[in-house]
C-alpha positions in Angstrom: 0.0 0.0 0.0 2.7 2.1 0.7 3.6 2.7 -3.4 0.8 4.2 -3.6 0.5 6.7 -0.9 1.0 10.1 -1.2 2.7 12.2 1.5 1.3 15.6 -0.1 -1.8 14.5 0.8 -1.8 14.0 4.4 -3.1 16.8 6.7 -1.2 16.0 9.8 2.8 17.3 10.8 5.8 15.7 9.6 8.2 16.1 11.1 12.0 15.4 10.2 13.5 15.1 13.7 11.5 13.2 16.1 13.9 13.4 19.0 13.3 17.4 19.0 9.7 17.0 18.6 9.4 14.6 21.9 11.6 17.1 23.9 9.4 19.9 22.7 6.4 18.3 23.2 7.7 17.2 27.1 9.0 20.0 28.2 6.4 22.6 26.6 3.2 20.3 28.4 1.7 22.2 31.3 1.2 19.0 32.6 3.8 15.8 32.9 3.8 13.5 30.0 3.7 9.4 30.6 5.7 7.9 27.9 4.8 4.9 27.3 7.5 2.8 24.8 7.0 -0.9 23.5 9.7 -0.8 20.7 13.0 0.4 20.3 14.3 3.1 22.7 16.5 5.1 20.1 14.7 8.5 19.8 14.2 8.2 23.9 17.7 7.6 24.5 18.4 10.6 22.1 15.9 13.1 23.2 17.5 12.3 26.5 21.2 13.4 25.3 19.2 15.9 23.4 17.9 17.2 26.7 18.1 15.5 29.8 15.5 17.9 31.7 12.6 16.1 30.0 12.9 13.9 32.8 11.7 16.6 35.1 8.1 16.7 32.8 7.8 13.2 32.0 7.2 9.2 33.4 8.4 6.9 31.7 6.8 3.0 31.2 8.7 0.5 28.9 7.2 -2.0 27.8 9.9 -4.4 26.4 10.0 -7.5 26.2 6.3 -7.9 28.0 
């Protein structure tokens, strides 16, 4: 299906960076973010080097492995 799709046509953001987005998105939240993560932990362990203070706005769960 994906030959056929058409990225000009979807309404929603794209976004090229997606460890900048999470550590906007964290640390501009009024109100704590829960994370939740059941894959790979590459962007997390980037936004984290990125910015470490997204710790003060966020829980994280991980759900590896379950």
């Amino acid at each position: 299906w994906i030959k056929d799709y058409k990225l000009s046509e979807y309404s929603g953001s794209v976004h090229e960076n997606g460890m900048e987005v999470l550590c906007s998105t964290i640390m501009d939240s009024p109100d704590p973010i829960t994370l939740i993560a059941t894959g790979p932990l590459g962007t997390v362990a980037g936004a984290l080097k990125m910015n470490p203070n997204i710790t003060e706005n966020a829980r994280f769960v991980g759900m590896q492995r379950a």
